[in-house]
C-alpha positions in Angstrom: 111.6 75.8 123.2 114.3 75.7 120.6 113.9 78.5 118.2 115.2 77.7 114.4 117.4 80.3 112.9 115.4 82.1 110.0 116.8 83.7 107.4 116.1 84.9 103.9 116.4 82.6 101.0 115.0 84.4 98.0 114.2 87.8 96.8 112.9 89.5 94.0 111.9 93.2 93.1 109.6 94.9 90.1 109.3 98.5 89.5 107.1 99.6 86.7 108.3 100.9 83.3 107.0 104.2 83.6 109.6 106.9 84.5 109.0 110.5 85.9 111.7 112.4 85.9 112.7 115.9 87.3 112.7 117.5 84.1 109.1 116.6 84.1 108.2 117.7 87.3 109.7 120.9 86.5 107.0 121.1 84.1 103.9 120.5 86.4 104.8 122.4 89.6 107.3 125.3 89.9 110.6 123.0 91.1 114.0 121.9 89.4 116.4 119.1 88.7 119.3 120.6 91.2 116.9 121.5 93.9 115.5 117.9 94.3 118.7 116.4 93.6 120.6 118.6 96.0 117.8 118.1 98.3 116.8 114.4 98.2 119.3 112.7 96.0 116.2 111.8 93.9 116.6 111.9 89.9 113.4 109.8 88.3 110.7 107.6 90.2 108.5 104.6 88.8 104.6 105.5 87.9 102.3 102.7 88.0 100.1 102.3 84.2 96.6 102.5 84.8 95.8 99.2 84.6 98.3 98.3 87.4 97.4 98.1 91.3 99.6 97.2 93.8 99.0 93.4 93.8 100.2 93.5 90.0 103.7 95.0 91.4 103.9 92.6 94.6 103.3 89.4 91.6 105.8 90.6 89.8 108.0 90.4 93.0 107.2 87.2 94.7 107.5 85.4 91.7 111.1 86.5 91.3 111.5 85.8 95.2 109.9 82.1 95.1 112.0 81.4 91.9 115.5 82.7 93.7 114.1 80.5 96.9 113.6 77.3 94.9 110.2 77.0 95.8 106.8 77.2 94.3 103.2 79.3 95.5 102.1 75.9 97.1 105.1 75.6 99.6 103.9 79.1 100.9 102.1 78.9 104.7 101.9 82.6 104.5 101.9 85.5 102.5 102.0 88.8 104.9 101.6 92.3 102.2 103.4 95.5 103.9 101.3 98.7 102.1 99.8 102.0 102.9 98.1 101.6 99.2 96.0 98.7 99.0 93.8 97.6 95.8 90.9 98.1 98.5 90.0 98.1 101.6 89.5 94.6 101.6 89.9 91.8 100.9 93.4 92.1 101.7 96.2 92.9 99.0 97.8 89.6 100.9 94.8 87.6 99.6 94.3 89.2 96.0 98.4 88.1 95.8 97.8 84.6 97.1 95.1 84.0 94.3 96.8 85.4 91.6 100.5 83.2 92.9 98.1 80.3 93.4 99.1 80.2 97.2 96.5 77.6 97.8 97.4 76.5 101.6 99.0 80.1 102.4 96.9 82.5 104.8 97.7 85.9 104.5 97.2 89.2 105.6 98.3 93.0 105.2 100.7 95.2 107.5 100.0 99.1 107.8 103.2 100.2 109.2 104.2 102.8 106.4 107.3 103.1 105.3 108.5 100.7 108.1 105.8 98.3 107.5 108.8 95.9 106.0 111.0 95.4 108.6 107.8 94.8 111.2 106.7 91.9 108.1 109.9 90.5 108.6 109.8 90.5 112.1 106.5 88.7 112.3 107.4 86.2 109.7 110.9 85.4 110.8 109.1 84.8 114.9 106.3 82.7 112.9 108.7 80.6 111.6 111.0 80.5 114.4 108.6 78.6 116.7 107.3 76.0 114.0 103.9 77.6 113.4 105.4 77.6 109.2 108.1 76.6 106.9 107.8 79.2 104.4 107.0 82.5 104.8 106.5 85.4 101.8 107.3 88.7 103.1 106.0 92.0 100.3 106.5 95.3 100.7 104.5 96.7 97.7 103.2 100.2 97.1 101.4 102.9 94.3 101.9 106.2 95.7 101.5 107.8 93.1 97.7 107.4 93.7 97.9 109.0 96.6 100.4 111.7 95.6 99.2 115.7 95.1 100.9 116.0 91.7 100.4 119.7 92.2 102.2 120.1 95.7 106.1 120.5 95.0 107.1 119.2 99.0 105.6 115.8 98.2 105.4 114.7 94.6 108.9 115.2 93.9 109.5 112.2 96.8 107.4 109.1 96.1 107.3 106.4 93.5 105.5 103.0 93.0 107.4 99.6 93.2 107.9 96.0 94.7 109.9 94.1 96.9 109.9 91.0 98.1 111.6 88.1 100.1 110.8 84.2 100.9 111.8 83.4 104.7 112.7 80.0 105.9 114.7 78.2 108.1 118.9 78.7 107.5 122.1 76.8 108.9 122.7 78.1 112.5 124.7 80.9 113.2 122.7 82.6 110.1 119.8 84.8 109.5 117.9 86.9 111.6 119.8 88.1 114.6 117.8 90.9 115.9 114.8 93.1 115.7 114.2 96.9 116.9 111.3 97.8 116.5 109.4 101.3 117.7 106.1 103.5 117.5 105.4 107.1 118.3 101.9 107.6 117.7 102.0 111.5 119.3 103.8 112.1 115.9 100.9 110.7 114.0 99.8 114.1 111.9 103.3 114.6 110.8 102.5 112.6 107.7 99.3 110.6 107.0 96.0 110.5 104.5 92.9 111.2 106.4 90.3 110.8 104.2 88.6 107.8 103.3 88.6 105.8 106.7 86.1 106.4 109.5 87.2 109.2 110.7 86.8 111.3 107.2 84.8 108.7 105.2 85.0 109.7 101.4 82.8 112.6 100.4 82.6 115.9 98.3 83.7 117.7 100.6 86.6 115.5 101.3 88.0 114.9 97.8 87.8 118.9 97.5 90.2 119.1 100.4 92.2 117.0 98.6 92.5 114.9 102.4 93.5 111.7 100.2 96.5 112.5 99.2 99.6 112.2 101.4 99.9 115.3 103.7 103.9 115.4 105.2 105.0 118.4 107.9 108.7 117.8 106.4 111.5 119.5 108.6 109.7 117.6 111.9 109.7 114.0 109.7 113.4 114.7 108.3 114.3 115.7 111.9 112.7 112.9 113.2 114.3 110.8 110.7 117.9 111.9 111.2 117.7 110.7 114.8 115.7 107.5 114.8 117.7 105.6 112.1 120.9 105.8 114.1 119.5 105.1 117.1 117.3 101.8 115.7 120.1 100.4 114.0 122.4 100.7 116.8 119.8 99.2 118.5 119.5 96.5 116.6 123.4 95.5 116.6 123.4 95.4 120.6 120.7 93.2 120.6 122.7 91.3 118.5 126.1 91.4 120.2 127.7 93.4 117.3 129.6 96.5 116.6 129.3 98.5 114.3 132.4 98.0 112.7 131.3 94.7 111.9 128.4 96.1 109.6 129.1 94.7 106.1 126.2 96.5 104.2 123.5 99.0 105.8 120.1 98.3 103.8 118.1 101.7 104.6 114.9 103.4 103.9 115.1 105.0 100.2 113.5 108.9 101.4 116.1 111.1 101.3 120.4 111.2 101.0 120.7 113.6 103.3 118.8 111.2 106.2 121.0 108.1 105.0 124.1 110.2 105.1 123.2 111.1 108.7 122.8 107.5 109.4 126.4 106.4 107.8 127.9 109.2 110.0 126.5 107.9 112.8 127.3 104.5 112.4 131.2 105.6 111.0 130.2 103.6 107.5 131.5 104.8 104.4 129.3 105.0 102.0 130.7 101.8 99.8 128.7 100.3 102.2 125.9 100.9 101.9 122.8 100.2 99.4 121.7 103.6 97.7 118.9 103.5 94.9 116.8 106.0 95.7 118.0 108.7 92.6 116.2 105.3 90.1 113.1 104.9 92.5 112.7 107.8 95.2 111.2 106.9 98.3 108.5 103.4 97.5 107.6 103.5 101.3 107.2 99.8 102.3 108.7 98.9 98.9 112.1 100.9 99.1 113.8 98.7 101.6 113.0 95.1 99.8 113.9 96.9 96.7 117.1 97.7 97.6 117.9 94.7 98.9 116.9 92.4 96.0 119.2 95.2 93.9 122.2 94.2 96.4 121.6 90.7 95.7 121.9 91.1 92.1 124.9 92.8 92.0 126.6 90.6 93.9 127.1 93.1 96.9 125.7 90.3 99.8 128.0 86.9 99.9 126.9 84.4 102.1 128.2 85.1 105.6 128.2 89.0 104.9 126.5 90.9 108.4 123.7 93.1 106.8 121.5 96.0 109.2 118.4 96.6 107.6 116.9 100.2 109.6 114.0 102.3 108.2 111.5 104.8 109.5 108.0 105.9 108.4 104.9 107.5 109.6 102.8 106.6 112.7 105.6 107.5 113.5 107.2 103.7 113.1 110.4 102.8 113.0 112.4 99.2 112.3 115.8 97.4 112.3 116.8 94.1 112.1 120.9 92.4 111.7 121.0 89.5 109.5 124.0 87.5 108.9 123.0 86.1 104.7 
């Protein structure tokens, strides 16, 4: 079979207007400004409003995407939804997103792959497409951690934010688009960082909500170490897969969680840092979000010109990680 070459042809990004910024968190748990910066590179993060849930965020996002794209809800065969915070359980976020685009003839369902859950919706998508199953394909990474976030534990709710990314996939000129996919699991690292309650294992309760056991729990030197090793080693990875060096990188696209892990990665890769996309002091780390987020932001500053060689590499828990090399 003769695969098409996919690529992406529209993207689009919303982060809500709330901001929470250092100085305020110095005020709810015993932290400061230089720590977290020094630390994380982090300065403010995006707060959802009450009345928001992550399908709002991942609207506001596709309907930038299909606009870039050129095409409307109805040209969508599927809508795949990358989240560790859905509205609900179910239905799907995927499928509360198709009503409210008016995705009549889409299908759609949600990816749990953390903060990696991105790169493994592209890599689903871009395969879908490949083979002739669809023509169109809307990819969302879309999350509200803030509604999982322990506002009164300084490790973690100085890191997170909410937001929404988005890109359309469809067929490109050959030569273009997707080159290659890495893509990894280590489940033994599974309690490094996770929720537990409210699935089947700790089904909602008293006693749970007491333990506070839905909010995101994170063991962080064993994730950060875990980190510093697997984005290197995914994106290079990814570029022999693709036949590429890394010297041929035009812009690295990582995971928004912490400076000092994409720092580790430039070294690695002998990138300066001009080239690469960093947003994480605006946004913090938007899990499924951060990558799509970044990108859209690359777009619109004019940082990706057609034929530019772009490695998209993050990591998250389960533990997952993802790469992919595009050529835009």
């Amino acid at each position: 079979m003769q695969l098409l070459p996919v690529g992406i042809i529209g993207t689009g990004k919303y982060v809500p207007e709330r901001v929470l910024t250092n100085q305020e968190l110095e005020q709810m748990v015993e932290t400061n400004d230089e720590w977290i910066v020094t630390r994380t590179g982090i300065r403010e993060r995006r707060i959802a409003s009450a009345e928001q849930a992550t399908s709002d965020l991942a609207l506001h996002a596709s309907q930038q995407a299909l606009q870039a794209a050129g095409i409307t809800a109805e040209d969508l065969d599927l809508i795949i939804v990358a989240t560790i915070t859905p509205d609900m359980f179910f239905p799907s976020t995927a499928c509360l997103l198709q009503e409210k685009l008016g995705a009549k003839k889409a299908a759609a369902f949600d990816l749990s792959a953390a903060c990696s859950g991105f790169i493994y919706g592209l890599a689903t998508a871009s395969n879908m497409i490949a083979t002739g199953m669809y023509k169109h394909v809307l990819v969302v990474g879309a999350e509200c951690l803030s509604r999982i976030t322990d506002y009164t534990d300084r490790n973690t709710c100085i890191l997170f934010g909410d937001g929404a990314g988005a890109v359309v996939l469809g067929e490109v000129p050959a030569g273009r688009g997707f080159q290659s996919f890495e893509l990894g699991a280590d489940g033994s690292g599974g309690e490094l960082l996770k929720v537990c309650g409210g699935g089947s294992r700790m089904p909602s309760s008293k006693e749970s909500i007491d333990s506070k056991s839905h909010f995101i729990y994170m063991a962080g030197n064993d994730v950060f170490k875990f980190a510093v090793r697997i984005m290197g080693s995914a994106a290079e990875e990814a570029l022999r897969k693709a036949g590429m060096e890394k010297s041929e990188i035009d812009l690295l696209v990582p995971h928004q969680a912490n400076i000092r892990i994409i720092q580790s990665a430039l070294n690695r890769l002998n990138l300066p840092e001009e080239k690469c996309m960093i947003n994480l002091n605006k946004y913090g780390n938007v899990s499924a979000a951060s990558i799509p987020i970044a990108l859209a932001e690359a777009v619109e500053e004019g940082r990706v010109q057609e034929g530019n060689r772009l490695v998209l590499v993050g990591f998250g828990g389960g533990l997952t990680w993802g790469a992919s090399v595009l050529v835009w």
